[in-house]
C-alpha positions in Angstrom: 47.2 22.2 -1.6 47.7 18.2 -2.6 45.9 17.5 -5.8 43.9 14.5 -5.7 42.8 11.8 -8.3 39.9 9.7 -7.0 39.6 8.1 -10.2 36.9 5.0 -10.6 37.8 2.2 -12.5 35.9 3.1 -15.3 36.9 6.3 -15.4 40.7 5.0 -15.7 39.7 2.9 -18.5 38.2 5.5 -20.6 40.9 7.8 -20.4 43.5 5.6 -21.3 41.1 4.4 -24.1 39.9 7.9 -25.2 43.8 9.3 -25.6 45.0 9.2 -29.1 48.7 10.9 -30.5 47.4 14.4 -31.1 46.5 15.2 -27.4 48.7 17.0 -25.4 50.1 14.9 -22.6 48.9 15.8 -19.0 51.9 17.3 -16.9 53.4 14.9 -14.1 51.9 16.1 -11.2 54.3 18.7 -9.1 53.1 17.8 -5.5 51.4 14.7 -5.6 48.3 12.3 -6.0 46.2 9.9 -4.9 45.2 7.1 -7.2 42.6 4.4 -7.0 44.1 1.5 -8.8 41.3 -1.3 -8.6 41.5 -4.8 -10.3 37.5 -5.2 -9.6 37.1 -6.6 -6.4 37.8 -9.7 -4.2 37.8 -11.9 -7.2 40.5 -9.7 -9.5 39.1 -10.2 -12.7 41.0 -7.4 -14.3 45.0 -6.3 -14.6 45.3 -2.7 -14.3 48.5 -0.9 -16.1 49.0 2.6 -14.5 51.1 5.4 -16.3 52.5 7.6 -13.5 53.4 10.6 -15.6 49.9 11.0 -16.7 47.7 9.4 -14.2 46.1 8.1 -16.7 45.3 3.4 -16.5 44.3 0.5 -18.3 42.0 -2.2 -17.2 41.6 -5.4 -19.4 39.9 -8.8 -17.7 42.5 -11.1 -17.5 40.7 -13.7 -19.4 40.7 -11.6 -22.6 44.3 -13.2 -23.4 46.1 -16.2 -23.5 49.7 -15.9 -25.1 51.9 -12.6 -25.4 54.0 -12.5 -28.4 57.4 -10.9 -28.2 57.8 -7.4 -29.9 61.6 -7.7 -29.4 64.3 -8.9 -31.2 64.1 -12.4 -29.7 61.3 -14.8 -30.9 59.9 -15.3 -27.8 56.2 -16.2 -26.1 54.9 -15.7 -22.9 51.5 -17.6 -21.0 48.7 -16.1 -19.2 50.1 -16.7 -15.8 47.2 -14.6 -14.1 44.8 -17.5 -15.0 47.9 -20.4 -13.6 48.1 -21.4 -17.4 50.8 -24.2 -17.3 52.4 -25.7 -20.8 55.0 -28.8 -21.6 56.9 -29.4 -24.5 56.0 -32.6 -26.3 58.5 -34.6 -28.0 56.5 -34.1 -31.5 56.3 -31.6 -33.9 53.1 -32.8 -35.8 50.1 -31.2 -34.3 47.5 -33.1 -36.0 48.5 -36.1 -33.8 45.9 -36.5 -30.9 47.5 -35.8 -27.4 46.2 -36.6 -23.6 45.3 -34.7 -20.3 48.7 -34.8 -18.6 47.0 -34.2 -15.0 50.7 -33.0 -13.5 51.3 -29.9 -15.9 50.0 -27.1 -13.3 50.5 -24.2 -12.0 50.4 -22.0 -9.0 49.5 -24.6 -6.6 52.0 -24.7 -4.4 53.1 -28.4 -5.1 54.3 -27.8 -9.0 58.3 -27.8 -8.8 59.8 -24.5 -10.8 62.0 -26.8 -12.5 59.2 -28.7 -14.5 59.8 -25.4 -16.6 55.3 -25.9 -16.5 55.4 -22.1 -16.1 57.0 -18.5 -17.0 59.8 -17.1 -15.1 58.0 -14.5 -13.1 61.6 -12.5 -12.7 60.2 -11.7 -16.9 63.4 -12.1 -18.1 62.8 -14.2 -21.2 65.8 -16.1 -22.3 67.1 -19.0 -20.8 66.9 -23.1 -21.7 63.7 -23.9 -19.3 63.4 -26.2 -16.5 62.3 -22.4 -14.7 64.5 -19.9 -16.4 63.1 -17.9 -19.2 60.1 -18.9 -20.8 58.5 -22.0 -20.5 58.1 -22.3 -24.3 61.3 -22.4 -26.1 62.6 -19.8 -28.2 60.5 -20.1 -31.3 63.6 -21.4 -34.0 63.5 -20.4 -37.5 63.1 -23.8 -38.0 60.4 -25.4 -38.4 60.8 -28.8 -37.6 62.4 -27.8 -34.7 59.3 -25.9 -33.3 57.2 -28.3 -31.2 53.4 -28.6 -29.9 53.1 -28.1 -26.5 50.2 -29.3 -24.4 48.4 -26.2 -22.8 46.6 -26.0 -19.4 44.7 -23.0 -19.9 44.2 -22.6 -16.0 41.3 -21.2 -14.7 38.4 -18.3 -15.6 37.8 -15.4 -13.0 36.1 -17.2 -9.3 32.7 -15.9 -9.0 31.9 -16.7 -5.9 31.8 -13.8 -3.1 34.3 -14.5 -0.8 34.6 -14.0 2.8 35.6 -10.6 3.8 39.0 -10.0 3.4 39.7 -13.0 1.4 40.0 -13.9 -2.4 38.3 -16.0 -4.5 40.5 -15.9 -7.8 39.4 -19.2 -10.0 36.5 -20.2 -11.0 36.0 -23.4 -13.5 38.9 -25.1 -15.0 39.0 -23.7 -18.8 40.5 -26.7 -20.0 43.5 -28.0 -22.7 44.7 -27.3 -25.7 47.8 -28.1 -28.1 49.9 -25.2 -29.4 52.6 -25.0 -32.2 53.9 -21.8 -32.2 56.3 -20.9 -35.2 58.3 -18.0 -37.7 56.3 -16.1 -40.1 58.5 -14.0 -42.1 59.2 -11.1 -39.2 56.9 -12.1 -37.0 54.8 -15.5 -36.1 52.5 -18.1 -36.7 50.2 -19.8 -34.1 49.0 -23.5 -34.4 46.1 -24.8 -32.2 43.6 -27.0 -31.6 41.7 -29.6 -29.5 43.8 -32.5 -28.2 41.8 -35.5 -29.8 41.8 -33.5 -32.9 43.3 -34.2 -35.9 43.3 -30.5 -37.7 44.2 -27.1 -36.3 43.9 -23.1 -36.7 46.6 -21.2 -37.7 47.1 -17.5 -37.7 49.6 -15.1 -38.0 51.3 -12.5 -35.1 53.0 -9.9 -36.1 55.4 -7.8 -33.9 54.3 -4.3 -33.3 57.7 -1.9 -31.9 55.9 0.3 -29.9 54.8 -2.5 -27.4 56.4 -4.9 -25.8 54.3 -8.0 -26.3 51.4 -8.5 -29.0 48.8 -10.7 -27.3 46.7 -13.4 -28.9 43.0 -15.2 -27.4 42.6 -18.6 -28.5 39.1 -18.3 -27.7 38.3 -15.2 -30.2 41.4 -16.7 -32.6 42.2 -12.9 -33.0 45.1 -10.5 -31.6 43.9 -8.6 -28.5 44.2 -5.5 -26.6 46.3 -5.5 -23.5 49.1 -3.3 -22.2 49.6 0.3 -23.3 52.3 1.1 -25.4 55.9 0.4 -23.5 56.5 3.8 -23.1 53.1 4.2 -21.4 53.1 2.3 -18.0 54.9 1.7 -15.3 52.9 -0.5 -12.9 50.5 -3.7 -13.3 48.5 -4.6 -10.4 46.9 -8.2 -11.3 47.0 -12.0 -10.1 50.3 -13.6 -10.8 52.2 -17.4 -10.6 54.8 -16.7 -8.7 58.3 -19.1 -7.3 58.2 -19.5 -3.6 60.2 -21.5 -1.8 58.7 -24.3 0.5 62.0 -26.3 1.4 61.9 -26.5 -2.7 60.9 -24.1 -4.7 57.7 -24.1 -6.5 54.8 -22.1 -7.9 52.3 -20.7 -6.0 49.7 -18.1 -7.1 50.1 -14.3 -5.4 46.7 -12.1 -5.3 47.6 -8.4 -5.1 50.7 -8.5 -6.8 52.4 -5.6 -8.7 54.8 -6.0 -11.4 57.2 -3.0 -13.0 57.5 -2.4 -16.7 60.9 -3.7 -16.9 60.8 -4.3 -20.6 59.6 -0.7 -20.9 62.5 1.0 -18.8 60.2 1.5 -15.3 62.9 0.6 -12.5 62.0 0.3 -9.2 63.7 -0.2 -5.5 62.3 -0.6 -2.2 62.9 1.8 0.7 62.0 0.8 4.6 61.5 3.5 6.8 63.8 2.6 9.5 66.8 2.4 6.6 65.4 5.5 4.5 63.2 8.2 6.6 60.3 9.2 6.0 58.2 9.1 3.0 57.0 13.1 3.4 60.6 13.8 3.6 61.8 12.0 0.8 63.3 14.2 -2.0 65.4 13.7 -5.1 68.9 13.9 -3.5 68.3 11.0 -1.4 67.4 8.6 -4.0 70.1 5.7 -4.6 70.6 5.0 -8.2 72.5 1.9 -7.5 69.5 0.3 -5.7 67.7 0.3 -8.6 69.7 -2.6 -10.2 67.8 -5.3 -9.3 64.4 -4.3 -11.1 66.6 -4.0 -14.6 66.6 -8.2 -14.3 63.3 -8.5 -12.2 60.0 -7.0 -12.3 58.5 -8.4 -9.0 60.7 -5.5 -6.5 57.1 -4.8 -5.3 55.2 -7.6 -5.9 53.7 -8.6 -3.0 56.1 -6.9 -0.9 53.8 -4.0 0.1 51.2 -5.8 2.1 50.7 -8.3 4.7 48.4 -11.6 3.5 46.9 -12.1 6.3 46.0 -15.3 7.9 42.9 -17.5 9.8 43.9 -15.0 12.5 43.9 -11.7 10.9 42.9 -9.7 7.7 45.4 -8.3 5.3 47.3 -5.2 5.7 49.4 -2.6 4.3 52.7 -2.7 5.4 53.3 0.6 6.9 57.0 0.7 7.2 58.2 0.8 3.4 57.5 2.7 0.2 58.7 2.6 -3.4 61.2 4.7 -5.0 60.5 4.3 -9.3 62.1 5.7 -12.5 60.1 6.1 -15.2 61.5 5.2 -19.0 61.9 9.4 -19.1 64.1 10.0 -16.0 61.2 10.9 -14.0 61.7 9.7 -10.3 59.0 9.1 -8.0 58.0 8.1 -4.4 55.1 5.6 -3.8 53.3 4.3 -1.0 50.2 2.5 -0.3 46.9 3.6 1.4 44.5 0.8 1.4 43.9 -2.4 -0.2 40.3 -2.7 0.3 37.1 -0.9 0.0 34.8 0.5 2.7 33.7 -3.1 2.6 36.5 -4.8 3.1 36.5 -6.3 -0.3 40.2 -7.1 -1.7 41.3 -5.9 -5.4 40.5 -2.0 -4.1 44.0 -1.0 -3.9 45.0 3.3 -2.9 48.1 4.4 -3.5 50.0 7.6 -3.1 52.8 9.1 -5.2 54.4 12.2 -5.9 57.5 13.4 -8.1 60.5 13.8 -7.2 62.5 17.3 -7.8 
């Protein structure tokens, strides 16, 4: 008989909260599941990391952090791009001198060109020179004059107005600028920031942490937060994301219901449609396709928003029924994934159901 997880949001969080190194680790489920992987409703305040082997997720509001702070060899920094935080490299390195709005550093808009360099590569590969590729802040140098302060548009707080059925209302009130230094500390880094007409600054220290891929810092609580599990622990993030899309140029443009792979973390992932692959029920182990998988080693958005339909003035979003998700976990574990339903009993977005079994 299938086993079946309906498991709550707040159910999810506690378990992956509760879970400490001496507890046995659940088994991967031998026929299958269903999982209720919820960001919180039509307005997606939260980002959900799910760990397939366990069953087990995370849910953080994705307000709780600003900057991610590389746990890799590189010196690299990542922005919030779930709250269309945008950044741009000022031409100083002296933070204490006052700086100005800079109304054209956006994000997610639809009219912001990827080559401004305004925004992180959503691919999530990390290096590259800007203008798009890699981060939008610069590899952090080791040194220090050649570290400089970037002016921050810290996007926009969770909407919290009900929306229509069906629809979205991700942003609520504009949450304003900053100015950011970011540079070495010994192994690790140092974060510079303040108000734009001011003429002194905070500074704290990051330091790298192994078993994650990115430590993550709140300039609103000045303290290290919280976020994703360990690396090893997750293979999925369902959350609001700045995406490229290409109008006749390419630009940003913010994606509700997306899903991003833990590429860092060794989570691979390819796409299967139906007419090309069979059936989900009768796909098994010997029909997986290890080549396919080469794309998600350089970009985490294989699913993305691949998986459903938007919708439109016409007509409400929809799963797409013809695909599901072949994904190999960072211990060899292969799996089959499809989705159910992306809204509630009341039609509210952010209520996603997916289904997934191993595969032997």
């Amino acid at each position: 008989m299938k086993k079946l997880l309906f498991l709550s949001i707040a159910l999810l969080s506690l378990a992956a909260c509760s879970s400490d190194d001496n507890t046995p680790t659940p088994e991967v489920p031998s026929v299958g599941a269903t999982l209720l992987a919820s960001v919180g409703g039509s307005n997606e305040p939260n980002q959900l990391y799910l760990d397939l082997s366990t069953g087990e997720s995370k849910s953080v509001n994705r307000e709780s952090w600003d900057f991610g702070f590389f746990s890799g060899t590189d010196f690299r920094v990542v922005i919030n791009g779930s709250l269309k935080m945008a950044v741009k490299k000022l031409e100083t390195s002296d933070i204490t001198l006052a700086q100005t709005i800079d109304a054209n550093v956006t994000a997610g808009g639809g009219t912001t060109a990827t080559s401004n360099g305004f925004v992180d590569n959503p691919t999530g590969v990390l290096a590259g020179a800007g203008a798009g590729i890699g981060t939008a802040i610069a590899e952090v140098s080791a040194t220090d004059a050649d570290n400089k302060v970037y002016l921050v548009n810290m996007g926009f707080a969770v909407g919290t107005v009900k929306p229509s059925v069906g629809n979205v209302e991700v942003d609520g009130a504009a949450r304003g600028w900053k100015k950011v230094r970011i540079l070495r500390s010994g192994s690790g880094y140092k974060i510079q920031y303040a108000d734009l007409a001011s003429t002194t600054f905070q500074e704290k220290t990051v330091s790298k942490n192994a078993d994650f891929n990115f430590t993550f810092f709140s300039l609103t609580t000045g303290n290290t937060v919280s976020v994703e599990p360990e690396k090893t622990k997750w293979d999925l993030n369902f959350t609001y994301f700045t995406n490229y899309v290409n109008f006749g140029t390419e630009v940003t443009y913010g994606y509700a219901d997306f899903i991003v792979s833990n590429m860092k973390g060794g989570t691979q992932v390819y796409q299967v449609l139906v007419v090309d692959g069979g059936a989900y029920a009768d796909f098994t182990k010997a029909k997986v396709v290890e080549t396919n998988f080469a794309t998600s080693i350089t970009d985490q958005r294989i699913i993305g928003a691949n998986w459903r339909n938007g919708g439109s003035q016409a007509s409400l979003p929809s799963i797409r029924t013809d695909r599901f998700y072949v994904i190999k976990d960072a211990s060899g574990n292969y799996y089959k994934v499809k989705f159910l339903t992306m809204t509630n009993d009341a039609g509210e977005r952010g209520n996603v159901t997916l289904e997934y079994a191993i595969l032997k």
